[in-house]
C-alpha positions in Angstrom: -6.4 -24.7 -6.8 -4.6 -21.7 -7.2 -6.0 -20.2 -11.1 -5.2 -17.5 -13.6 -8.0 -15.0 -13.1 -8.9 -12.5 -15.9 -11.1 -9.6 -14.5 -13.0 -6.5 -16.6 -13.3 -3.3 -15.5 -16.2 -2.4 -14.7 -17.8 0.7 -13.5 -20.9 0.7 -10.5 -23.2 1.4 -13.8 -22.7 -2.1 -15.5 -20.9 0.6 -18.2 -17.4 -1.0 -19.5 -14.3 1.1 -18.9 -10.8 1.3 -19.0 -8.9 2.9 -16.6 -5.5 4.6 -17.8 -3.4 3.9 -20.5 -1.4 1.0 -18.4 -5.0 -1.0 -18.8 -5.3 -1.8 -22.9 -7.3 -5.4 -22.7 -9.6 -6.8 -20.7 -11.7 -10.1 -21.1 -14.3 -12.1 -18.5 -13.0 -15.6 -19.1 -10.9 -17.8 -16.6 -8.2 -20.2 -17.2 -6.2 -22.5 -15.6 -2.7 -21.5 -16.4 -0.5 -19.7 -14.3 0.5 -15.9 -14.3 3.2 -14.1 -16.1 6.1 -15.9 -13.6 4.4 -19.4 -13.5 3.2 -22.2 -10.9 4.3 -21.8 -7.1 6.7 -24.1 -6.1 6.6 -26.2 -2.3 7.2 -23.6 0.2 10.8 -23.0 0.9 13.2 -23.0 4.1 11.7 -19.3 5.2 7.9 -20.9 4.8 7.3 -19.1 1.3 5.7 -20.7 -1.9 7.6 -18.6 -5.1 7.8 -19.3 -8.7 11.0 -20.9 -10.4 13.9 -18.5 -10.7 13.0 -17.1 -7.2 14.4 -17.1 -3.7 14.1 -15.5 -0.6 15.8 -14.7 2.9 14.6 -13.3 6.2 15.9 -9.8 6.3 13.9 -9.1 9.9 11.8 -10.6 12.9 10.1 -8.6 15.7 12.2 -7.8 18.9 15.4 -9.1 17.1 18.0 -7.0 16.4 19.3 -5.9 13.2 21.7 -3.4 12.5 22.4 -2.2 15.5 19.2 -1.8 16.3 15.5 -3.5 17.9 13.0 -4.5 14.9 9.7 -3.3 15.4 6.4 -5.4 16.2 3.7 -5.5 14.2 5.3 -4.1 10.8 2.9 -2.7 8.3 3.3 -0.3 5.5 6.8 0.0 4.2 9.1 1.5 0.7 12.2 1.7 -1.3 14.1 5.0 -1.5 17.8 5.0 -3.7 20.5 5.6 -1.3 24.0 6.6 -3.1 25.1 2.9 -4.2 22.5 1.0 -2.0 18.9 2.0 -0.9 16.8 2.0 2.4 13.4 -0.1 3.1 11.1 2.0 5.8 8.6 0.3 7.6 5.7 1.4 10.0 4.8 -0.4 13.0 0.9 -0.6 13.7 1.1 -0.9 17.5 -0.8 1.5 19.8 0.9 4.6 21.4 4.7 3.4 20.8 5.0 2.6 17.1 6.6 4.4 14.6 8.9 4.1 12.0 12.4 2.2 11.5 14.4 2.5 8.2 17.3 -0.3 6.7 20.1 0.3 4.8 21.6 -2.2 2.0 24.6 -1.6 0.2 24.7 -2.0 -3.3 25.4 -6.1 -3.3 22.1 -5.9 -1.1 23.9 -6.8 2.4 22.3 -5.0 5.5 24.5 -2.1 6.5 22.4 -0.9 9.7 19.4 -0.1 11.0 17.8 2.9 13.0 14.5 4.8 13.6 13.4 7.3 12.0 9.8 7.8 14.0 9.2 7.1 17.6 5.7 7.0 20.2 3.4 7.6 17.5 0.3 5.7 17.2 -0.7 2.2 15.0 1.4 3.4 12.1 -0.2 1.0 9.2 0.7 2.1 5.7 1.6 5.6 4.1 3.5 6.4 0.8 7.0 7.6 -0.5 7.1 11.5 -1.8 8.8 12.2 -5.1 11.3 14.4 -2.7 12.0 11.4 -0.5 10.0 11.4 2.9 8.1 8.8 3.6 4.5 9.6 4.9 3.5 7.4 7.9 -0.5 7.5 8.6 -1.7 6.7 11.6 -5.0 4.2 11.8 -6.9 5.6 14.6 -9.9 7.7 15.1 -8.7 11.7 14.3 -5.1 10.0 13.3 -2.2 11.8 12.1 0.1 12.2 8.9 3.9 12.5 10.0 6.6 12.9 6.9 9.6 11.0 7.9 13.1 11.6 6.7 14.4 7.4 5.4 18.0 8.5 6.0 17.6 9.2 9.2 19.0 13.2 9.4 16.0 15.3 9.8 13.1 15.1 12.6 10.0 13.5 11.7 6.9 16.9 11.1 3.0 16.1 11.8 1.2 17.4 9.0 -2.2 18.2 10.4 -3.5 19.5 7.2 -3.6 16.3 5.4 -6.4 15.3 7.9 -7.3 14.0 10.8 -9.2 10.6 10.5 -8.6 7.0 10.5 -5.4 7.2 8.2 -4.5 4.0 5.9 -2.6 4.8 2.9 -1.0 7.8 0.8 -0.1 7.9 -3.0 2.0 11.2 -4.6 0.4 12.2 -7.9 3.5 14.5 -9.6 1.4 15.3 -12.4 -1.1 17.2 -11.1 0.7 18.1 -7.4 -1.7 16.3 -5.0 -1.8 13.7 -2.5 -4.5 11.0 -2.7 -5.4 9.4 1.1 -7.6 6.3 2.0 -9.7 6.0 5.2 -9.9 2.9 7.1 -13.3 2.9 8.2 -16.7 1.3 7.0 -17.8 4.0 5.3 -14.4 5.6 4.6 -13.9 8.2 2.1 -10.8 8.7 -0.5 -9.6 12.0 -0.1 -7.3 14.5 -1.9 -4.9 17.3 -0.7 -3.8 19.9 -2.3 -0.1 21.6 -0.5 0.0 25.4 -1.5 3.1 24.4 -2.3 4.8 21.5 -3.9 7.3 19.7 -1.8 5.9 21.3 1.4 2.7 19.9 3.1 2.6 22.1 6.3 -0.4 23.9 4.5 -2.9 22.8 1.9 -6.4 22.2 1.1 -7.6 18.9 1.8 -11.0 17.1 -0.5 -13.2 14.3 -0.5 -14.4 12.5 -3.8 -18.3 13.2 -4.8 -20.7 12.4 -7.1 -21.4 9.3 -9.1 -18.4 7.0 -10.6 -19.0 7.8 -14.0 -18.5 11.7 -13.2 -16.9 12.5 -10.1 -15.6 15.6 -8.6 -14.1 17.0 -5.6 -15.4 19.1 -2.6 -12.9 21.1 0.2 -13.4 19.2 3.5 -14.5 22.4 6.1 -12.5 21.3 8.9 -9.8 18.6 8.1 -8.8 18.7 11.5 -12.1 17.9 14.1 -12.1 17.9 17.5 -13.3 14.8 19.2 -17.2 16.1 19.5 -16.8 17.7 16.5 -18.2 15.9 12.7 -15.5 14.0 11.2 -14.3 14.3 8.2 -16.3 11.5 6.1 -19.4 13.3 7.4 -18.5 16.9 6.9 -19.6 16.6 3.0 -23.2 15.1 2.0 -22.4 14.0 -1.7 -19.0 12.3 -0.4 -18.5 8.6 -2.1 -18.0 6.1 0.7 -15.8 2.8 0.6 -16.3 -0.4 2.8 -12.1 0.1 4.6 -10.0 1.9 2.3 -6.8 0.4 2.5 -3.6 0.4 0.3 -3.0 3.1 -2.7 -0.6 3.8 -5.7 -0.3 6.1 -8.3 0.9 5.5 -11.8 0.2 7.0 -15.8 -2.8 9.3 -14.3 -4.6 6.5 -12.4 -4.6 6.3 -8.5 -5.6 2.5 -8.0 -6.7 1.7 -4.6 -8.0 -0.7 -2.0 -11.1 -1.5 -0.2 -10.9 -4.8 1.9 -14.9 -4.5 2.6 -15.6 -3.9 -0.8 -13.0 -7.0 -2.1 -12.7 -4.4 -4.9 -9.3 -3.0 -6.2 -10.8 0.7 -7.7 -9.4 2.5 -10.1 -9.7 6.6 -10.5 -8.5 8.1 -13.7 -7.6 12.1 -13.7 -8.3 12.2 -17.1 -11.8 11.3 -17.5 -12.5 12.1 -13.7 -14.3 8.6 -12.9 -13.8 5.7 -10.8 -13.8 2.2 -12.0 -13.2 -1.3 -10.1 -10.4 -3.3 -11.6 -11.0 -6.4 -9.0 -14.1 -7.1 -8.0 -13.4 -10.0 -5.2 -14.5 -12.7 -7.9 -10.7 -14.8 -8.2 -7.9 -15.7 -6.1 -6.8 -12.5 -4.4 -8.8 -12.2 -0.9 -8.4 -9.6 1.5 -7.3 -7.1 -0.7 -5.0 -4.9 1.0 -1.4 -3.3 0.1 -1.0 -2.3 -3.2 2.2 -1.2 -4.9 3.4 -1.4 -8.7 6.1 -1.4 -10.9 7.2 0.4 -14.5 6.0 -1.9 -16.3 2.6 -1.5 -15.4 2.0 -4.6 -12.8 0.4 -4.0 -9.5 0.9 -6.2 -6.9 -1.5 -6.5 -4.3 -0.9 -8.3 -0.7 -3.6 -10.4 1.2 -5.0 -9.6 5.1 -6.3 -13.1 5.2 -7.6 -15.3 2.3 -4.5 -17.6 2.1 -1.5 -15.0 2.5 -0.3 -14.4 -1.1 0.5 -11.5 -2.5 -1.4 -11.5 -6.3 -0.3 -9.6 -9.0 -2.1 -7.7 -11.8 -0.9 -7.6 -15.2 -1.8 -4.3 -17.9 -4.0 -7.2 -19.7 -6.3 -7.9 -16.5 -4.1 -11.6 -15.7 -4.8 -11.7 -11.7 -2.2 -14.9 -10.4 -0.4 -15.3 -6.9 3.2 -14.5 -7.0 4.1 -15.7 -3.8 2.4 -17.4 -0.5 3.1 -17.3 3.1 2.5 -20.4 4.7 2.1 -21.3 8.3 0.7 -17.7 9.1 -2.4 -18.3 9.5 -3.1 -15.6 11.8 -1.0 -12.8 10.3 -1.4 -10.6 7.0 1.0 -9.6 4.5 2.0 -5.7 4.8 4.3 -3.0 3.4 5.2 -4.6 -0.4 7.9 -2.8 -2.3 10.6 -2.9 -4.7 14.1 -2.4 -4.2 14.9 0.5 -6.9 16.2 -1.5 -9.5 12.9 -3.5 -9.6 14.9 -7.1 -8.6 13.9 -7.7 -5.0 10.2 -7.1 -3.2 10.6 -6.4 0.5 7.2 -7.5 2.8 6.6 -8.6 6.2 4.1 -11.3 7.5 2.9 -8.8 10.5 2.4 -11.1 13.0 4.2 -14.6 12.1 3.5 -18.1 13.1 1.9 -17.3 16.4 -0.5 -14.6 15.3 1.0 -11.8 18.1 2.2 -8.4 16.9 5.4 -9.2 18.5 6.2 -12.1 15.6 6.4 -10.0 12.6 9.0 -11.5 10.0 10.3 -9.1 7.4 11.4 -11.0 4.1 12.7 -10.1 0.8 12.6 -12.2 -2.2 14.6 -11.7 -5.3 13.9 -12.9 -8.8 13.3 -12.2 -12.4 10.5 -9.6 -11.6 9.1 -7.9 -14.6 10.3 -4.0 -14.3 
C-alpha cells in the first residue's frame, strides 16, 4: 500500500524544530489518503505509474541516438537551464573514465531540437548542481574526484575547479544569498562541505569548509588541504570536530535552507543559515526508500527520487505530506537519477539509470508533464 506519510522535524536532540520559512506545520500522524496530486494510476505504455492529469514520453535511451548525437550510459544527475524560447536538460553519465556530460535542447512547444556534449573522459559523473550564472557543475564520485563547471549550451570548454575539493563528489547546491556552494560526500562517513569563491561567479579560487559541532549549533571550519594527494589525509579526516553522514547524496537550496540527502542515514536533513543548525526532515519511517536526488520547486515542494525501495520519486509538501508522485516499474535493478523541472515548472525530466536489464548501458531518460504545483 502506497500511504500519505506526515513526518516532524526533528533534530538529533529529540528537540522539535522547524527548518526555514517553506516548513510552517508539522504533525506525527499517518493517513491513508493520497498526496497533493492523488492515487497512482496502472503504469502506462513507457512502464510509469502517474497521477490523473499526467503523461509521459521517452525523451532518451542509452547508446540511441538523439539529436544528432549518442545518449550516454548510465545517466545520473541532470537540470533545467532557459534557453531563448526553449530550454536545455544536462545530464551526467556515472561511468568510469569516459563519462561526462551531454546537454538537450527543446524548443518552446517542448520538441527535441538536438543534442551534443558538453563534457567528455571524465570520471563516474553522478550528480552536481546548476549555478545562478548558468554552468552546470558535474562532481565526480570517486576517491579525490573532481568538480568540472560545464557550459549547457555547448560554447565554452568545460574548467576543473580543484578548489571545491577533491573527495568522493555527489551533489552541489548554489546558495545566492550568502555566495557559497554547499557539497555532499558520498562516503560512509561523508562530510557536507561549504566553499566559499573569492569571487562570485568565479570558482577557480575559494576557501573550501566542512560543518562542525553539534546539530543544534553548528559552525564551519577551513579544510587545510582541499586538494590531497593519494597518501595524503582526505578531506573528511583533515578536521576532528567535522559532522559525518552515512552517503551524502542529493542537495538543493531554497528560502535559506540547504536540504540534503543521506541514503545510509534514510534521512532527508535540513541546515538552516539562519539559526546555523541542522535538522532531519525524513527520517526513513514512510514510503520514500533510498533517499537520493533531491530537487524542488517555488512553491516549496521537494521532490526526492529512490535508489531502490520501489523506484518512485516522493514528494514533500511545506506541511510535512510525504506521497509518491510517480513509480517506475519493471526496473528493478536501476534507480531513479537527475530530477528536474523544465523552467516553467510543467514537465520533470529523470532517467531510470540502468532500465529493465539493470546494465549501465540501459538507461532511459523520461519526461512527464502535468499539473505540477509551481
Amino acid at each position: 500500500m502506497h500511504r500519505r506519510t506526515f513526518i516532524s522535524a526533528v533534530t538529533t536532540g529529540g528537540a522539535v524544530a522547524v527548518v526555514g520559512s517553506l516548513w510552517q506545520a508539522t504533525a506525527t500522524a499517518t493517513g491513508a489518503d493520497d498526496g497533493p496530486y492523488g492515487p497512482l494510476l496502472p503504469a502506462d505504455g513507457n512502464n510509469l505509474a502517474l497521477p490523473e492529469g499526467f503523461t509521459s514520453r521517452i525523451i532518451a535511451r542509452s547508446a540511441q541516438e538523439i539529436g544528432g548525437t549518442r545518449w550516454h550510459p548510465a545517466p545520473d544527475g541532470g537540470a533545467c537551464f532557459s534557453d531563448e524560447d526553449g530550454w536545455i536538460y544536462v545530464s551526467n553519465s556515472e561511468i568510469p573514465l569516459a563519462g561526462g556530460v551531454t546537454a538537450i535542447r527543446f524548443t518552446a512547444e517542448g520538441a527535441i531540437d538536438g543534442a551534443y556534449p558538453i563534457l567528455r573522459g571524465s570520471n563516474l559523473n553522478c550528480a552536481g548542481g546548476a549555478t545562478p550564472w548558468n554552468t552546470w557543475l558535474s562532481c565526480e564520485e570517486i576517491f579525490r574526484g573532481k568538480v568540472y563547471e560545464t557550459d549547457p549550451y555547448g560554447k565554452d570548454d568545460a574548467a576543473e575547479r580543484p578548489a571545491m575539493g577533491r573527495f568522493k563528489h555527489e551533489a552541489a547546491a548554489c546558495d545566492p544569498d550568502n555566495q557559497v556552494i554547499y557539497l555532499t560526500e558520498d562516503e560512509s562517513d561523508g562530510c557536507f562541505y561549504r566553499f566559499t569563491p573569492e569571487t562570485w561567479g568565479d570558482l577557480s579560487s575559494g576557501r573550501l569548509e566542512v560543518l562542525c559541532g553539534n546539530m543544534e549549533s553548528v559552525t564551519w571550519k577551513e579544510i587545510p588541504n582541499p586538494a590531497p594527494g593519494v597518501l595524503e589525509t582526505q578531506t573528511r579526516h583533515q578536521v576532528a570536530d567535522a559532522v559525518h553522514f552515512n552517503g551524502g547524496e542529493g542537495c538543493h537550496y531554497a528560502d535559506a535552507t540547504c536540504y540534503f540527502t543521506a541514503k545510509g542515514d534514510r534521512r532527508v536533513w535540513a541546515y538552516d543559515t539562519r539559526s546555523a543548525s541542522v535538522t532531519s526532515i525524513y527520517d526513513g519511517d514512510g514510503t520514500l526508500d533510498g533517499v537520493d536526488n533531491i530537487t524542488g520547486t517555488a512553491a516549496g515542494d521537494l521532490y526526492v527520487a529512490e535508489d531502490g525501495g520501489n523506484m518512485e520519486i516522493n514528494i514533500i509538501t511545506a506541511d510535512g505530506v510525504v506521497a509518491p508522485v510517480l513509480r517506475v516499474e519493471g526496473h528493478e535493478e536501476s534507480e531513479i537519477t537527475g530530477p528536474a523541472f523544465s523552467p516553467d515548472g510543467t514537465r520533470l525530466y529523470f532517467s531510470s539509470q540502468r532500465g529493465t536489464s539493470g546494465s549501465s548501458s540501459d538507461g532511459v531518460t523520461f519526461e512527464v508533464t502535468g499539473p505540477f504545483r509551481h
